[in-house]
mmJSON file of the N, C-alpha and C atoms, coordinates in Angstrom:
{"data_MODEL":{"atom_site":{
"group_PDB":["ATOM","ATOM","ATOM","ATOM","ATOM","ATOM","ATOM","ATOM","ATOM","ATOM","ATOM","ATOM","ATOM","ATOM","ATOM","ATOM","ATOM","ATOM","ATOM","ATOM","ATOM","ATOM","ATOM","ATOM","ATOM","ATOM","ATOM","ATOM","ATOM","ATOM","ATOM","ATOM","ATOM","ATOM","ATOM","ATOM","ATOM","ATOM","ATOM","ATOM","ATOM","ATOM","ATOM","ATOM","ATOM","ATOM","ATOM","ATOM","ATOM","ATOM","ATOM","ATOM","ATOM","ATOM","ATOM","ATOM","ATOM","ATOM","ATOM","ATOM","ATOM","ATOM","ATOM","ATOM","ATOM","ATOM","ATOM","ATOM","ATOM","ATOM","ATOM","ATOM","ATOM","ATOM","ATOM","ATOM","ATOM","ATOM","ATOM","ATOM","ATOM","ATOM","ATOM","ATOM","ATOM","ATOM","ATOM","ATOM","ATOM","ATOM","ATOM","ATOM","ATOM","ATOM","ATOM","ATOM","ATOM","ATOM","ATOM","ATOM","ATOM","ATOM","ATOM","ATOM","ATOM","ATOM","ATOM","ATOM","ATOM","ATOM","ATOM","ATOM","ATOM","ATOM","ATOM","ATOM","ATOM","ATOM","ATOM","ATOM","ATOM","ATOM","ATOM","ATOM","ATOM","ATOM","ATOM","ATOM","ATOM","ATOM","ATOM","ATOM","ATOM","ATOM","ATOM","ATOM","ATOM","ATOM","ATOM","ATOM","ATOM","ATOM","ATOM","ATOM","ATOM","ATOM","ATOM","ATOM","ATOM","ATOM","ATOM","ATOM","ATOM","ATOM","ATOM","ATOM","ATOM","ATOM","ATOM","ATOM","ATOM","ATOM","ATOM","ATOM","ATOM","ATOM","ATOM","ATOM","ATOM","ATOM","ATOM","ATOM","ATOM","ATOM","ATOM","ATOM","ATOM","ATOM","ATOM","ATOM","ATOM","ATOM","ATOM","ATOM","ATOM","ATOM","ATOM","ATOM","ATOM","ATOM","ATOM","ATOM","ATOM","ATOM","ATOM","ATOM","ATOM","ATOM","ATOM","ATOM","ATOM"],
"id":[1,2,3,4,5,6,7,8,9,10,11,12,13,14,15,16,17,18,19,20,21,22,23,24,25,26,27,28,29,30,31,32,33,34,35,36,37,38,39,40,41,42,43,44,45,46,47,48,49,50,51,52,53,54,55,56,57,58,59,60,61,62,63,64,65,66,67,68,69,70,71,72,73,74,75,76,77,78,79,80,81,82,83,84,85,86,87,88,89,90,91,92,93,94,95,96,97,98,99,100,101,102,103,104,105,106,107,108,109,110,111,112,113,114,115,116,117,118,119,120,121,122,123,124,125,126,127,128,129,130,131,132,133,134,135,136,137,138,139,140,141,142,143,144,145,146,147,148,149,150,151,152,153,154,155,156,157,158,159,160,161,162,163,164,165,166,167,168,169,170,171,172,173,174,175,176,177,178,179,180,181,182,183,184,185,186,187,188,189,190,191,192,193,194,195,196,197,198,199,200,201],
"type_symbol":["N","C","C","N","C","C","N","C","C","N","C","C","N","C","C","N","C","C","N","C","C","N","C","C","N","C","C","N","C","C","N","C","C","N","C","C","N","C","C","N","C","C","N","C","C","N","C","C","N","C","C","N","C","C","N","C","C","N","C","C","N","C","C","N","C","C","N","C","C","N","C","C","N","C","C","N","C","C","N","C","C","N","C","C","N","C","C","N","C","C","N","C","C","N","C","C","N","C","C","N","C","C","N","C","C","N","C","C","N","C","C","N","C","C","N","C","C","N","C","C","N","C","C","N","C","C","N","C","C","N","C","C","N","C","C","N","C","C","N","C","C","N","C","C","N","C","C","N","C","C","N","C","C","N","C","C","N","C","C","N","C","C","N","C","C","N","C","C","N","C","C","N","C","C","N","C","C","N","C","C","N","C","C","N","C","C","N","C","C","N","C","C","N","C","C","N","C","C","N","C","C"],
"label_atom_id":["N","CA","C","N","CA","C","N","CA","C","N","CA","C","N","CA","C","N","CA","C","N","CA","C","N","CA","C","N","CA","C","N","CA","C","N","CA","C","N","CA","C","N","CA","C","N","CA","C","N","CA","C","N","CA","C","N","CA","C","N","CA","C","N","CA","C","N","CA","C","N","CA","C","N","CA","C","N","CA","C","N","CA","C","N","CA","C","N","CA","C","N","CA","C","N","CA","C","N","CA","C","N","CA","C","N","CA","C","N","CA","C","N","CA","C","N","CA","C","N","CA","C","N","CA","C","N","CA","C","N","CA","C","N","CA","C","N","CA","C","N","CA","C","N","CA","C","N","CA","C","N","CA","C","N","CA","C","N","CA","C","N","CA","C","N","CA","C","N","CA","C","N","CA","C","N","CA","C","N","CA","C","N","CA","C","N","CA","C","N","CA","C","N","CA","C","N","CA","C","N","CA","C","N","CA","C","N","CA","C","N","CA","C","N","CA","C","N","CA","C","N","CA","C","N","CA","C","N","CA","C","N","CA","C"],
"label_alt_id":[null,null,null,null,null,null,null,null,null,null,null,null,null,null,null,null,null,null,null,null,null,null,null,null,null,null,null,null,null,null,null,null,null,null,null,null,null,null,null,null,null,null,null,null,null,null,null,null,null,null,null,null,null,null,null,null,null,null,null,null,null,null,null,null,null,null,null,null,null,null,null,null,null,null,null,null,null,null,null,null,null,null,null,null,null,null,null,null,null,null,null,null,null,null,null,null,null,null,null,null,null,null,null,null,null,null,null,null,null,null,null,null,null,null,null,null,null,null,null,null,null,null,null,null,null,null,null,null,null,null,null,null,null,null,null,null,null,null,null,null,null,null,null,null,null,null,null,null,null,null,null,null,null,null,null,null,null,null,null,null,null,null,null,null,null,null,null,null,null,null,null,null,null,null,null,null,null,null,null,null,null,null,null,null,null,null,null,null,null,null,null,null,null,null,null,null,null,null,null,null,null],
"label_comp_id":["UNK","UNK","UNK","UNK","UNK","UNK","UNK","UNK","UNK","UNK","UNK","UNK","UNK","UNK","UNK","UNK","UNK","UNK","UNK","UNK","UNK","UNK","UNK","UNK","UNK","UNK","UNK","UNK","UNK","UNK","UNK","UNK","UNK","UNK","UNK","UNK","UNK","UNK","UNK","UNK","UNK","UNK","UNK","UNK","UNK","UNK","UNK","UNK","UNK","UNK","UNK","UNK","UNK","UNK","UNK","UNK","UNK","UNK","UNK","UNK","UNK","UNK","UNK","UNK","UNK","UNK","UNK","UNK","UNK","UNK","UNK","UNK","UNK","UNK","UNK","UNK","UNK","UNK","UNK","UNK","UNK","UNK","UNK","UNK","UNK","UNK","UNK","UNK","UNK","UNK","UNK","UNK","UNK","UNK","UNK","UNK","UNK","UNK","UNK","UNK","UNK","UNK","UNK","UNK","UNK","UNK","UNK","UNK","UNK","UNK","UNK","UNK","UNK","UNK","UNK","UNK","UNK","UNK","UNK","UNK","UNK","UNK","UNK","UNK","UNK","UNK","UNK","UNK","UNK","UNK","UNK","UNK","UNK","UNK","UNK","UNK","UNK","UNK","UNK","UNK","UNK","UNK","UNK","UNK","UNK","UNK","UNK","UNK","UNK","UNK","UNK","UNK","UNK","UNK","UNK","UNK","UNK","UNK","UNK","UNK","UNK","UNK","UNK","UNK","UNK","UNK","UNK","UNK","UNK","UNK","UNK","UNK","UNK","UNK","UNK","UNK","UNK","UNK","UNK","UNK","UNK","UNK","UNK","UNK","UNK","UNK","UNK","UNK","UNK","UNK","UNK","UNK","UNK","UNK","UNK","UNK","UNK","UNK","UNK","UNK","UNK"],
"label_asym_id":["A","A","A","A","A","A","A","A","A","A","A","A","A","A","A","A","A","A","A","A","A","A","A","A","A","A","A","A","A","A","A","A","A","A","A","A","A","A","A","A","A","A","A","A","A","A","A","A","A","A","A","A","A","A","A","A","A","A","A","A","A","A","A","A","A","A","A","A","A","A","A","A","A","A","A","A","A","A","A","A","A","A","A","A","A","A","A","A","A","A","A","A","A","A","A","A","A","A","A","A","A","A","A","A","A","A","A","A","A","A","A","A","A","A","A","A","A","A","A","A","A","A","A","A","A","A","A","A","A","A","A","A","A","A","A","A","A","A","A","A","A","A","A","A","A","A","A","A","A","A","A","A","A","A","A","A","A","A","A","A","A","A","A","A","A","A","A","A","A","A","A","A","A","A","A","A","A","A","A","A","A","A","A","A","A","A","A","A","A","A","A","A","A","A","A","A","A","A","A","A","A"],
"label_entity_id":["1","1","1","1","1","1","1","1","1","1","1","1","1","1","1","1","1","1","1","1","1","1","1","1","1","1","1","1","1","1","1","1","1","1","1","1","1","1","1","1","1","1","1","1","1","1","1","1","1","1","1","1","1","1","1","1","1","1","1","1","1","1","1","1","1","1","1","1","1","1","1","1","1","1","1","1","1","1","1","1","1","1","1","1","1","1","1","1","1","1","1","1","1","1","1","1","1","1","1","1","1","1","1","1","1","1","1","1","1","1","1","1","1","1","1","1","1","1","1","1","1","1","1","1","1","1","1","1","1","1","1","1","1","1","1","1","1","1","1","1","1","1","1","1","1","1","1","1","1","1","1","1","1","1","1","1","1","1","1","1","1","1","1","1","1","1","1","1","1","1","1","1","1","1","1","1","1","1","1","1","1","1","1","1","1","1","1","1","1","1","1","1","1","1","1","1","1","1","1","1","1"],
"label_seq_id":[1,1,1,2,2,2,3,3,3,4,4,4,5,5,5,6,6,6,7,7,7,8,8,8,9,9,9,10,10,10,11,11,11,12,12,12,13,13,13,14,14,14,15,15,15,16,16,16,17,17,17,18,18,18,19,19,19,20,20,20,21,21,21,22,22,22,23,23,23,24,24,24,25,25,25,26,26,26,27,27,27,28,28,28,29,29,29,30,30,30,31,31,31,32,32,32,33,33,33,34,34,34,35,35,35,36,36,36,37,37,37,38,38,38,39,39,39,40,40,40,41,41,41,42,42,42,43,43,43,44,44,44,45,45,45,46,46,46,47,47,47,48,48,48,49,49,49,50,50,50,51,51,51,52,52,52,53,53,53,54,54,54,55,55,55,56,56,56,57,57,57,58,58,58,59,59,59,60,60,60,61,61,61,62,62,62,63,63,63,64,64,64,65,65,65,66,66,66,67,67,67],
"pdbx_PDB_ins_code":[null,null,null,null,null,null,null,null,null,null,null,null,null,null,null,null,null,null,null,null,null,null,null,null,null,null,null,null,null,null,null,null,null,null,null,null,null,null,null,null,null,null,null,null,null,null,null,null,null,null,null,null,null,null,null,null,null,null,null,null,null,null,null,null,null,null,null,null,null,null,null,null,null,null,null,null,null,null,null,null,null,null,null,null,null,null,null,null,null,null,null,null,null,null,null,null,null,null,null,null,null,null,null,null,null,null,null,null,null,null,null,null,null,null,null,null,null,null,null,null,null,null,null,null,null,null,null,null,null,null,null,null,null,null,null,null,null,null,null,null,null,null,null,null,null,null,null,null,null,null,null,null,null,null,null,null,null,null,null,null,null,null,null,null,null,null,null,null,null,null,null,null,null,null,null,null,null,null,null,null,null,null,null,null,null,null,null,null,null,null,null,null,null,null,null,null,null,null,null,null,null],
"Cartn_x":[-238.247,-239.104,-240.211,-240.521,-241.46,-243.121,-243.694,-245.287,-246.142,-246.956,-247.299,-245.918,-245.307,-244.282,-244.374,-244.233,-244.04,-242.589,-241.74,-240.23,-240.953,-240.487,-240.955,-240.152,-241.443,-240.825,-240.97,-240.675,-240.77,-242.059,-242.694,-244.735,-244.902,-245.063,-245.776,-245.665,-244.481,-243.634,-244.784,-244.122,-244.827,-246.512,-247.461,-248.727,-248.914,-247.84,-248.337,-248.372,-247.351,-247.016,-247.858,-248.6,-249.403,-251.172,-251.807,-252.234,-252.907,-254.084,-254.503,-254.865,-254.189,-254.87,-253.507,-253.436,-252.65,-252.232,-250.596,-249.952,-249.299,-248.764,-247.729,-246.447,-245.565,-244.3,-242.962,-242.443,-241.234,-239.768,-238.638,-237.473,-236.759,-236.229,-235.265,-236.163,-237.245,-238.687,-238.614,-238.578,-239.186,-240.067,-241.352,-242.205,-242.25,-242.103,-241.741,-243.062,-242.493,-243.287,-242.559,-242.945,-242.396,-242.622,-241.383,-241.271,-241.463,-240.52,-240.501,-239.331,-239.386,-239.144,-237.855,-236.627,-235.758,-236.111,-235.615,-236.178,-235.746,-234.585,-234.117,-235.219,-235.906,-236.699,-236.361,-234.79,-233.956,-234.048,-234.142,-234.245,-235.15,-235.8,-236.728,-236.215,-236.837,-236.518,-237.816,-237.284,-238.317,-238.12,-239.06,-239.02,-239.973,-239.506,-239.848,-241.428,-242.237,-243.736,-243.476,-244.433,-244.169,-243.375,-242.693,-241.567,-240.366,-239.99,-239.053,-239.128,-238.314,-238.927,-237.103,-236.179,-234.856,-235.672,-234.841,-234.962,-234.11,-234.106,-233.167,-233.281,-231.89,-232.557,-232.128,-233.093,-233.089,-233.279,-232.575,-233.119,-234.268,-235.235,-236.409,-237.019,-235.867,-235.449,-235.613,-235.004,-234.906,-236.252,-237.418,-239.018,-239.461,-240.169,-241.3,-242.634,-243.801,-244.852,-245.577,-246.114,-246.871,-248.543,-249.077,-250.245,-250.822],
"Cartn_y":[-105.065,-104.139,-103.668,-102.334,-101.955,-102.743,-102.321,-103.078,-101.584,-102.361,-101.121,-100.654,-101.075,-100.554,-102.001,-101.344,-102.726,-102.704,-103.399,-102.79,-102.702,-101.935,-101.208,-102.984,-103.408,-103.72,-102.826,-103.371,-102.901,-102.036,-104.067,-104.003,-102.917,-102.98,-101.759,-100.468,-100.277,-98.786,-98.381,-99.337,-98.778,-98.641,-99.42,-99.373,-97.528,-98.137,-96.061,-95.247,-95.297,-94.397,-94.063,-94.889,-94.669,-94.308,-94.745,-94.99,-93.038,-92.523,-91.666,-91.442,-92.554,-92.749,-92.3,-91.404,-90.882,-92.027,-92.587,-93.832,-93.424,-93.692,-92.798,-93.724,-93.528,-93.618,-92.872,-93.809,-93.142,-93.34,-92.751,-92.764,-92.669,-93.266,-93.493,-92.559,-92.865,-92.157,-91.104,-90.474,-88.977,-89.361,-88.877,-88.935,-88.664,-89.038,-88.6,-88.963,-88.316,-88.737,-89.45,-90.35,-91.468,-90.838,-90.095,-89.204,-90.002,-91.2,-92.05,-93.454,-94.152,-95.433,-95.741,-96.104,-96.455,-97.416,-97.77,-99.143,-100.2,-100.106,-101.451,-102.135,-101.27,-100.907,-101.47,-100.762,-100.993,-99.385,-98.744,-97.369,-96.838,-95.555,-94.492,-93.029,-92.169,-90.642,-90.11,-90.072,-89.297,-87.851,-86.597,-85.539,-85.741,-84.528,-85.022,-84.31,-84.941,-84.488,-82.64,-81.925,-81.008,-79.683,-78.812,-77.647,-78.721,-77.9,-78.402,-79.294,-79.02,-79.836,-80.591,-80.731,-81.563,-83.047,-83.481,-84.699,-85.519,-86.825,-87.781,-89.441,-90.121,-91.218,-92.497,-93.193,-94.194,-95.655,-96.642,-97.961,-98.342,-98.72,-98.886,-99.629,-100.742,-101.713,-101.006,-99.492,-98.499,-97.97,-97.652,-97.346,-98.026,-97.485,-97.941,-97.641,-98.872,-98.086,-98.234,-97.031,-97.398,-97.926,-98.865,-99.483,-98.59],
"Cartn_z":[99.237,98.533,99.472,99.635,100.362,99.86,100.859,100.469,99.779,98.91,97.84,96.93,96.431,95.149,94.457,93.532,92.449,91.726,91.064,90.12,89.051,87.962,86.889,85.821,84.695,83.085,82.545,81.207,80.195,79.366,79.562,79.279,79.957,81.275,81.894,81.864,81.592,80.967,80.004,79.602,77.909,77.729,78.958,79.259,79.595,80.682,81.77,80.449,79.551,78.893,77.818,77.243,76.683,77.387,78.195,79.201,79.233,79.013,79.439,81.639,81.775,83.507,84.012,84.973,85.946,87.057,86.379,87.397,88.425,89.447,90.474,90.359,89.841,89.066,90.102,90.83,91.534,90.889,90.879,90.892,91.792,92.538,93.597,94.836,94.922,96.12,95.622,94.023,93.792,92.692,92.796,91.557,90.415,89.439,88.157,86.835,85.761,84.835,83.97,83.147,81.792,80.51,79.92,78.367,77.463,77.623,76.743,77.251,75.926,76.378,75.212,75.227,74.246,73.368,72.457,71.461,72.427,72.64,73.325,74.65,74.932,76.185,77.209,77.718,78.667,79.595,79.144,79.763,79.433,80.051,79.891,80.659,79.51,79.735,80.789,81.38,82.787,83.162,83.891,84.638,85.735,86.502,88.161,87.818,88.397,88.577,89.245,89.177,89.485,89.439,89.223,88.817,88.575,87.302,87.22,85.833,84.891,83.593,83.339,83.972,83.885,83.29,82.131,82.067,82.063,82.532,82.855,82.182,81.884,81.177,82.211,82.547,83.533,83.228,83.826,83.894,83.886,83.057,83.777,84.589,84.978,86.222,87.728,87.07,88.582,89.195,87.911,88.21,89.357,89.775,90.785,90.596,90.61,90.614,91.298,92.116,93.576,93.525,94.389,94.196,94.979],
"occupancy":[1.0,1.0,1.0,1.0,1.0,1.0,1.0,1.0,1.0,1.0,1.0,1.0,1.0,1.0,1.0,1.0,1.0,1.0,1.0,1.0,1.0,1.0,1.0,1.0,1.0,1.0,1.0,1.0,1.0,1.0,1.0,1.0,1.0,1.0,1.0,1.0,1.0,1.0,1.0,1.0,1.0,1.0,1.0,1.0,1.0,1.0,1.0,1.0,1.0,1.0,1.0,1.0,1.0,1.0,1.0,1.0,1.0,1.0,1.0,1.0,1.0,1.0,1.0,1.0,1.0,1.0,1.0,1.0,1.0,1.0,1.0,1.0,1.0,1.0,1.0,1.0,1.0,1.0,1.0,1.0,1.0,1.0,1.0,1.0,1.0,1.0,1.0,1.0,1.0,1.0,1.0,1.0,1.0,1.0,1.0,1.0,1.0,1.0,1.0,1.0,1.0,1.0,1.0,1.0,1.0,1.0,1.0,1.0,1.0,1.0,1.0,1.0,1.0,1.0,1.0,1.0,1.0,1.0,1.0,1.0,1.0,1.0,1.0,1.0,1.0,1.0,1.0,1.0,1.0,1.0,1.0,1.0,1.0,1.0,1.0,1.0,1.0,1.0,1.0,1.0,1.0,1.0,1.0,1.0,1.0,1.0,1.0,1.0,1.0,1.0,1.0,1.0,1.0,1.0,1.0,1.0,1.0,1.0,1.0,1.0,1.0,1.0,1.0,1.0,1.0,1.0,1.0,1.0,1.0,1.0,1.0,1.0,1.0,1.0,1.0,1.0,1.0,1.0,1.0,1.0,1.0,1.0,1.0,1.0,1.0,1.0,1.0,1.0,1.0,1.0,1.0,1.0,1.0,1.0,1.0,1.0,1.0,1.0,1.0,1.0,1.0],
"B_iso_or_equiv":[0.0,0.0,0.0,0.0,0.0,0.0,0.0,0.0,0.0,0.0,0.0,0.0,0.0,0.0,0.0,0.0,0.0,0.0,0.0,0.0,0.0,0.0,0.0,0.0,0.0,0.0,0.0,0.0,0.0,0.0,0.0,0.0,0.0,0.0,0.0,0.0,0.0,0.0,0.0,0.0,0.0,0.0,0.0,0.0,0.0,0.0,0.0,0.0,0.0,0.0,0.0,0.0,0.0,0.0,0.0,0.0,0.0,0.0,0.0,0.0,0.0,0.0,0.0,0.0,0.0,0.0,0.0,0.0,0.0,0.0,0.0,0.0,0.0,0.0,0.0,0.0,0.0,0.0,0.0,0.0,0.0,0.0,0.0,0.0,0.0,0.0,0.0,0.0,0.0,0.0,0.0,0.0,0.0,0.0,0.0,0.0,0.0,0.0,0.0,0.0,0.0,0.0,0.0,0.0,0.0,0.0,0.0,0.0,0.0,0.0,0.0,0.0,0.0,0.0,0.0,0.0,0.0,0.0,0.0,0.0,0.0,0.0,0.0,0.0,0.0,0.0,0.0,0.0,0.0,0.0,0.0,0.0,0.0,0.0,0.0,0.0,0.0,0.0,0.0,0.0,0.0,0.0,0.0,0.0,0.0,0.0,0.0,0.0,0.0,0.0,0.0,0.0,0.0,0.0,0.0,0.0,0.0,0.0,0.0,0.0,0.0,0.0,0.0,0.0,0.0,0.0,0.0,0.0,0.0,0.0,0.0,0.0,0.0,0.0,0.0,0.0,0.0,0.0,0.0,0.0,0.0,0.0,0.0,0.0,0.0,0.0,0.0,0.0,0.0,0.0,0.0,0.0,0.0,0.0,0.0,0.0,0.0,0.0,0.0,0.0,0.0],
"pdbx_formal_charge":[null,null,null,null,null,null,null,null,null,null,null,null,null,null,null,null,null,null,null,null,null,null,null,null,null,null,null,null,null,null,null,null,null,null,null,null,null,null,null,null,null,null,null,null,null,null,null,null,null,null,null,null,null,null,null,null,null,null,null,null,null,null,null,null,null,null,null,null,null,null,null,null,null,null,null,null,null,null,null,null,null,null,null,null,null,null,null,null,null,null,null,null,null,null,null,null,null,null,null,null,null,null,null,null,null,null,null,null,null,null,null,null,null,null,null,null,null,null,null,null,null,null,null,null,null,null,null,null,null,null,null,null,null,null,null,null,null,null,null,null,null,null,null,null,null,null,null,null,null,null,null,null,null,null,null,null,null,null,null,null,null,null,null,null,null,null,null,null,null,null,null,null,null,null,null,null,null,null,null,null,null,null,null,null,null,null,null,null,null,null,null,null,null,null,null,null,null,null,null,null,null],
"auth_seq_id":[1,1,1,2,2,2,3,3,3,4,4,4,5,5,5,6,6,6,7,7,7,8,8,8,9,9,9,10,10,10,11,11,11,12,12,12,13,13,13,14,14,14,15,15,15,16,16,16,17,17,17,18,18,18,19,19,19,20,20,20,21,21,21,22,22,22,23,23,23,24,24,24,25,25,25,26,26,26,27,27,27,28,28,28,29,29,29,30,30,30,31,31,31,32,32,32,33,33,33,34,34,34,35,35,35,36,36,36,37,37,37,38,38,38,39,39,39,40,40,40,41,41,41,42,42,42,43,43,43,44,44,44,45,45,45,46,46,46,47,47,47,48,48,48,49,49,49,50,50,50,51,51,51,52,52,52,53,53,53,54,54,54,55,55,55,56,56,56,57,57,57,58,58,58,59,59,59,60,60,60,61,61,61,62,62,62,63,63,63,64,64,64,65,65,65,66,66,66,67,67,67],
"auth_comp_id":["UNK","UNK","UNK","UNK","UNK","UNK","UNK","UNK","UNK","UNK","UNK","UNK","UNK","UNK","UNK","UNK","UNK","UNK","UNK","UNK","UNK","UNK","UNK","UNK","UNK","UNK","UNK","UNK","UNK","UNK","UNK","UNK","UNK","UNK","UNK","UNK","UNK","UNK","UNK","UNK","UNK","UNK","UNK","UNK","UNK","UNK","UNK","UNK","UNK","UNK","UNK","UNK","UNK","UNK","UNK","UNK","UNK","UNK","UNK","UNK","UNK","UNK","UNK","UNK","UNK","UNK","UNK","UNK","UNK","UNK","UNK","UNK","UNK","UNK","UNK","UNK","UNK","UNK","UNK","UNK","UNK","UNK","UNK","UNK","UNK","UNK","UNK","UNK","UNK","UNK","UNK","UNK","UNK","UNK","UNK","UNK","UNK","UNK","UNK","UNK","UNK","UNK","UNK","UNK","UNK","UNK","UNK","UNK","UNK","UNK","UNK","UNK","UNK","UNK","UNK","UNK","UNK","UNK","UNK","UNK","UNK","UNK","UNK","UNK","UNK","UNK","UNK","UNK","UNK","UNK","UNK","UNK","UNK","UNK","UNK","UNK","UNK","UNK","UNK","UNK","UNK","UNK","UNK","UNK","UNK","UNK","UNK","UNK","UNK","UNK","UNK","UNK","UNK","UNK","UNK","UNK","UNK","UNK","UNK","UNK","UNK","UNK","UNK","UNK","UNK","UNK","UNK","UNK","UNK","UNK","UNK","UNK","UNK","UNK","UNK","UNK","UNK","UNK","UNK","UNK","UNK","UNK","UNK","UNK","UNK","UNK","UNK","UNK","UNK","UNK","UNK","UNK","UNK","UNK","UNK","UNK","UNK","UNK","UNK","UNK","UNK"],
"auth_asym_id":["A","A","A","A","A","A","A","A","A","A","A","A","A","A","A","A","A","A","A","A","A","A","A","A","A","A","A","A","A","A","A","A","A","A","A","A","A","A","A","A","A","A","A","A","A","A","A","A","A","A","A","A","A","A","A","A","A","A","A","A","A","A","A","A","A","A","A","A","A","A","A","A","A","A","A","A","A","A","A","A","A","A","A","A","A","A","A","A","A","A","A","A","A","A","A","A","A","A","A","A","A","A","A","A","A","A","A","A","A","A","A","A","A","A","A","A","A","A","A","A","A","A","A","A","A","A","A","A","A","A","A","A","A","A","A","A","A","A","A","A","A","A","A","A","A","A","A","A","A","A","A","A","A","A","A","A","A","A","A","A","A","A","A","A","A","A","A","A","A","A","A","A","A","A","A","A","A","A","A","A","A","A","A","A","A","A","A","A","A","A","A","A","A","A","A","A","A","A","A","A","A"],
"auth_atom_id":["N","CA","C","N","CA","C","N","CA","C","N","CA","C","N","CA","C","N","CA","C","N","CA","C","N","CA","C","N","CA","C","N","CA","C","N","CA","C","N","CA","C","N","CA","C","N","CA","C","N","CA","C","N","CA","C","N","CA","C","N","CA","C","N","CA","C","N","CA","C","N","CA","C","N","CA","C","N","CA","C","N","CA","C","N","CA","C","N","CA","C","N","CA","C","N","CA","C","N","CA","C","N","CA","C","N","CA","C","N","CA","C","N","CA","C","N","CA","C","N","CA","C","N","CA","C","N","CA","C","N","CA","C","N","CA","C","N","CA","C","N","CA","C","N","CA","C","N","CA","C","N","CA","C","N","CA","C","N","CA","C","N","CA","C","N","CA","C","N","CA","C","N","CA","C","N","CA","C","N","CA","C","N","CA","C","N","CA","C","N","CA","C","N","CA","C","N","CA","C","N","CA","C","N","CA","C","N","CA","C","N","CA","C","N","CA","C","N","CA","C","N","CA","C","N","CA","C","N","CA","C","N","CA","C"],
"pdbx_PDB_model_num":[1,1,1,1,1,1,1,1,1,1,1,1,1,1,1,1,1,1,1,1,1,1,1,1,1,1,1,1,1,1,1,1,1,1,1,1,1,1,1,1,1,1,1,1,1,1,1,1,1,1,1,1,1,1,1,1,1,1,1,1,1,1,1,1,1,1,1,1,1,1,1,1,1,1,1,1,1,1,1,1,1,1,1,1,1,1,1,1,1,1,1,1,1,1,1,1,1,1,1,1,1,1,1,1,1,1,1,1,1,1,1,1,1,1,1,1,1,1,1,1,1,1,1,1,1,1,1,1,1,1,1,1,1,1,1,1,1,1,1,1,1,1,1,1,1,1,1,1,1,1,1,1,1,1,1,1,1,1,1,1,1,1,1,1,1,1,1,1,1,1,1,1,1,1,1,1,1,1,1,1,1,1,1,1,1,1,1,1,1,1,1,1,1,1,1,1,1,1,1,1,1]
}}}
C-alpha cells in the first residue's frame, strides 16, 4: 500500500458521506466522489470528481482515502 492512502470500510464510507468536509477519495488512482452506500455496505455508487457525471458501483474494499 502506498504511504498516505488508507483502504476504504464501510464506517468510514458512510462518515465521508455524510460528512460536510471535502475527503480525497480515489478509485483505482482517479478521484471520485461517494453517491451512496448499498444496505449491505459492501459497495458504493461513485462519479469521477470533476466533468463528467458517469456513475459506477464499486467495492468499497476498492476506495482509497488519501491522508
Amino acid at each position: 500500500m502506498r504511504a498516505g492512502v488508507t483502504k476504504m470500510e464501510e464506517r468510514r464510507a458512510r462518515q465521508i458521506l455524510s460528512s460536510k468536509a471535502i475527503t480525497e477519495v480515489t478509485f483505482q488512482g482517479t478521484k471520485v466522489w461517494i453517491d451512496s452506500i448499498s444496505e449491505d455496505g459492501a459497495t458504493a455508487t461513485v462519479h469521477l470528481r470533476g466533468p463528467g457525471e458517469e456513475r459506477t458501483q464499486v467495492s468499497i474494499a476498492d476506495l482509497e482515502e488519501l491522508e
